[in-house]
C-alpha positions as CSV (number, residue, x, y, z in Angstrom):
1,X,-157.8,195.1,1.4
2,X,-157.6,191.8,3.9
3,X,-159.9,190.9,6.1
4,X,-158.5,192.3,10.1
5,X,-157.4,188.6,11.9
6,X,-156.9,189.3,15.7
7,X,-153.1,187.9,17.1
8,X,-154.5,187.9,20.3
9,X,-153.1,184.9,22.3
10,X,-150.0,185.0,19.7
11,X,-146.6,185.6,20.1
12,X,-144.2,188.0,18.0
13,X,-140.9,187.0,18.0
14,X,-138.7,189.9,17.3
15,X,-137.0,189.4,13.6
16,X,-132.6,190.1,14.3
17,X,-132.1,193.6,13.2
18,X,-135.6,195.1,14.6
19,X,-134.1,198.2,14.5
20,X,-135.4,199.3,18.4
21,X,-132.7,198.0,21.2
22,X,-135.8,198.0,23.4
23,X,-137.2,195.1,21.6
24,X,-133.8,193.4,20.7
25,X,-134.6,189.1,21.0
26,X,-138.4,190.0,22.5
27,X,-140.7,187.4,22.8
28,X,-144.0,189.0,23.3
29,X,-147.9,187.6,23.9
30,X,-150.6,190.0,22.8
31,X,-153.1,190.2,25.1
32,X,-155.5,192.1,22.8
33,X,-155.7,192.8,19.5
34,X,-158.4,195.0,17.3
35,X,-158.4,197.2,14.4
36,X,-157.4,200.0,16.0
37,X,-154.9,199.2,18.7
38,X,-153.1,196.1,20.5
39,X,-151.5,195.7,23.4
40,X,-148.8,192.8,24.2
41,X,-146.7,191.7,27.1
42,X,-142.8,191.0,26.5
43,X,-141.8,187.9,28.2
44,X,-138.5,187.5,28.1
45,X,-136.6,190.2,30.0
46,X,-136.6,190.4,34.3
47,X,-137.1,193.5,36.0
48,X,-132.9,193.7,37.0
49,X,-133.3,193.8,41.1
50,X,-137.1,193.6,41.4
51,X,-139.1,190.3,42.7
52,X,-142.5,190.0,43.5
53,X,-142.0,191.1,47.2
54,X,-140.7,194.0,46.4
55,X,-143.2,195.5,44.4
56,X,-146.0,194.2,47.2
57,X,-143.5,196.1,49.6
58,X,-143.7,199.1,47.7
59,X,-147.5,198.9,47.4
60,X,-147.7,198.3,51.3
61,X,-149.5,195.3,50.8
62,X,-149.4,193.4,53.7
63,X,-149.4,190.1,51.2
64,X,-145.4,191.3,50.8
65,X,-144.2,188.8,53.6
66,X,-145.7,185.5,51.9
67,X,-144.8,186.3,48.7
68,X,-142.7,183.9,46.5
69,X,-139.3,184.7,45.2
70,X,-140.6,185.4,41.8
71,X,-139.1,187.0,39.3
72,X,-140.8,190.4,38.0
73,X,-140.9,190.8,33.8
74,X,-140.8,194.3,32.0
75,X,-143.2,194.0,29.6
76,X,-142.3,196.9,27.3
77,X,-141.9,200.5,27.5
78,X,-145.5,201.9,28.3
79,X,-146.7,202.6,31.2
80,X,-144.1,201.1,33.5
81,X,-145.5,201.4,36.8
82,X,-148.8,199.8,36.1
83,X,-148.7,195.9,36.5
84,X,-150.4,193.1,34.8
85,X,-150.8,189.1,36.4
86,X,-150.6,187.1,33.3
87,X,-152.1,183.7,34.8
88,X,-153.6,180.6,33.9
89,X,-157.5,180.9,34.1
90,X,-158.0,178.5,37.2
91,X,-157.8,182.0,39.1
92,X,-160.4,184.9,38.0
93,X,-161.5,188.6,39.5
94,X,-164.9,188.6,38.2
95,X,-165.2,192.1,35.9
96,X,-161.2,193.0,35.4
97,X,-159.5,189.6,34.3
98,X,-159.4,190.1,30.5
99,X,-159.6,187.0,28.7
100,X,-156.7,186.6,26.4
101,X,-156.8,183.0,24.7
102,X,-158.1,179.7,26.2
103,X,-156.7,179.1,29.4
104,X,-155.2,182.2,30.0
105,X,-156.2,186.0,31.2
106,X,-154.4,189.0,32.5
107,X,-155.9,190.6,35.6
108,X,-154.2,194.7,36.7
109,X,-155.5,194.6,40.2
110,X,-154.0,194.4,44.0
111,X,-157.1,191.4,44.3
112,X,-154.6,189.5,41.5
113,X,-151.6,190.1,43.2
114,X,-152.8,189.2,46.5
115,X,-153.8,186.1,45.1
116,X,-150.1,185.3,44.0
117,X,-149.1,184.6,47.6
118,X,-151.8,182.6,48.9
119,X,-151.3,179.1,48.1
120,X,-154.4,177.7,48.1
121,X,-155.8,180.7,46.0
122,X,-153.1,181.5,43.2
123,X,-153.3,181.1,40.0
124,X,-151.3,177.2,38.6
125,X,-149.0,179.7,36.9
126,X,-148.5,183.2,37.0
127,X,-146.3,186.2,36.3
128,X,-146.1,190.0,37.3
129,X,-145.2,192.4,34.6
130,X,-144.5,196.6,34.7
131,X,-145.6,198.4,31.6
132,X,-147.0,197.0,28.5
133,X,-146.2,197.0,24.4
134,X,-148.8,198.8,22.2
135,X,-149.6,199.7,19.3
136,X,-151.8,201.9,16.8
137,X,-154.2,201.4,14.1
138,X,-152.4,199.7,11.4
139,X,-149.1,199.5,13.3
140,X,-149.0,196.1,14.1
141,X,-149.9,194.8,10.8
142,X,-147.6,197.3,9.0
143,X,-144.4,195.5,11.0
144,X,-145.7,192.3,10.5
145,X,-145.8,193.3,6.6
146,X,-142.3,194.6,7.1
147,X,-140.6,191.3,8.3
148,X,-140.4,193.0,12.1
149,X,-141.8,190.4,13.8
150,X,-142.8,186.6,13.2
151,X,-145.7,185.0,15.5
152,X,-146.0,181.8,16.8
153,X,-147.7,179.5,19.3
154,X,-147.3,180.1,23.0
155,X,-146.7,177.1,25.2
156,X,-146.8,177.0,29.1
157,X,-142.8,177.2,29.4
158,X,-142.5,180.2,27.3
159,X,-144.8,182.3,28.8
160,X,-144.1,181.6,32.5
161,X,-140.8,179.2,33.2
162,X,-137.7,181.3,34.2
163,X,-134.9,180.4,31.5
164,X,-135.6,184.4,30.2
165,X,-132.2,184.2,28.3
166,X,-133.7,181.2,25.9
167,X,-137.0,182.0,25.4
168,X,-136.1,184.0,22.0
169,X,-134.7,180.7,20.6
170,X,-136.8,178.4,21.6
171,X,-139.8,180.2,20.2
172,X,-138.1,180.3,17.2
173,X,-136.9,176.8,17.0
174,X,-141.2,176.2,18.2
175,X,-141.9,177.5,14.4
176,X,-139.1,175.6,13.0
177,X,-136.6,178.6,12.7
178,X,-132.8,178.4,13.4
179,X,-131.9,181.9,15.2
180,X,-128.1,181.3,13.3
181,X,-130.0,180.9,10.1
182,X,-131.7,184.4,10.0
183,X,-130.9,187.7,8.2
184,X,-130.9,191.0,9.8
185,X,-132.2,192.3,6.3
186,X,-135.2,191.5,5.2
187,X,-136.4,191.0,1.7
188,X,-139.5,190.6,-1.0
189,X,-139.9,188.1,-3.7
C-alpha cells in the first residue's frame, strides 16, 4: 500500500465524462486533505444572482453597504449555507483561518467577511464561497485512481480572477492538457 500524500493546496480538474453534472468542468482547491476525509472548494461556478452584498444583507451585517460588487462562488454541494473567505494570507482571524498552502487560508467567520469591505483591512485577494466538496476515507484517492480528476498547480488568476467560464481550460492547458484532446473514457495500460 502507498504512502497517504496530502493534495492540500492542489487543484482537481474534473476529467470530461465525470459522470456527476454537479461537478461537470469543476476546477476545485482542497483546502484539507488527511487520510480520512478532504474537503475542497470549486472555483469555477458563480452563485447565479448572489454578490457579496447580498449575502452581508441577508446576514444583517451592517458591512452590507460598503461591500464590493463581488461575485459569490458555489463551492460544491455540502453544506450550502455556510460560507468560506478563501484569501491571500496578508489578512488572518487568529484561531479560525485554516492554513491551506503558502500564502493562502480560508477563514468561516462574519470577522472574515467584515474584513472584505474595509479597504484598508481586506485581504489582497479574496473570494466568498456557499457550501463545500468533501470527501471520505479513501474516496478521494479512489477517483484520482479512476481517472475522475487530474490536479494541478493553482495560480492567483485561477483561484480568484472572474473569467469563471475559462478557468477549466486554462488549468488544463497550466498542466499542458488540450481540453479538445481528452477522452470521456478512461483507460489502463
Amino acid at each position: 500500500m502507498s504512502e497517504f500524500q496530502s493534495l492540500a493546496g492542489k487543484l482537481l480538474v474534473a476529467m470530461p465524462g465525470i459522470g456527476d453534472p454537479r461537478f461537470e468542468h469543476a476546477v476545485i482547491l482542497i483546502c484539507a486533505h488527511q487520510a480520512d476525509h478532504a474537503m475542497g472548494l470549486r472555483l469555477d461556478r458563480p452563485a447565479p444572482g448572489v454578490d457579496l452584498r447580498a449575502v452581508l444583507d441577508k446576514l444583517e451585517m451592517p458591512e452590507a453597504d460598503r461591500a464590493p460588487e463581488q461575485p459569490v462562488l458555489l463551492g460544491g454541494p455540502v453544506d450550502r449555507e455556510r460560507g468560506f473567505v478563501l484569501h491571500t494570507d496578508d489578512w488572518n482571524a487568529p484561531d479560525a483561518s485554516l492554513p491551506v498552502s503558502e500564502g493562502l487560508a480560508i477563514t468561516a467567520t462574519r470577522e472574515a467577511l467584515a474584513a472584505l469591505t474595509d479597504p484598508a483591512r481586506r485581504p489582497d485577494r479574496s473570494v466568498l464561497v456557499l457550501g463545500y466538496a468533501g470527501w471520505g476515507e479513501g474516496q478521494l484517492e479512489s477517483e484520482l485512481t479512476g481517472n475522475v480528476w487530474l490536479t494541478a498547480e493553482p495560480s492567483p488568476e485561477l483561484l480568484f480572477d472572474e473569467d469563471h467560464g475559462t478557468k477549466w481550460s486554462r488549468a488544463l492547458a497550466g498542466i499542458g492538457v488540450d481540453a479538445a484532446m481528452l477522452s470521456t473514457t478512461g483507460g489502463r495500460a
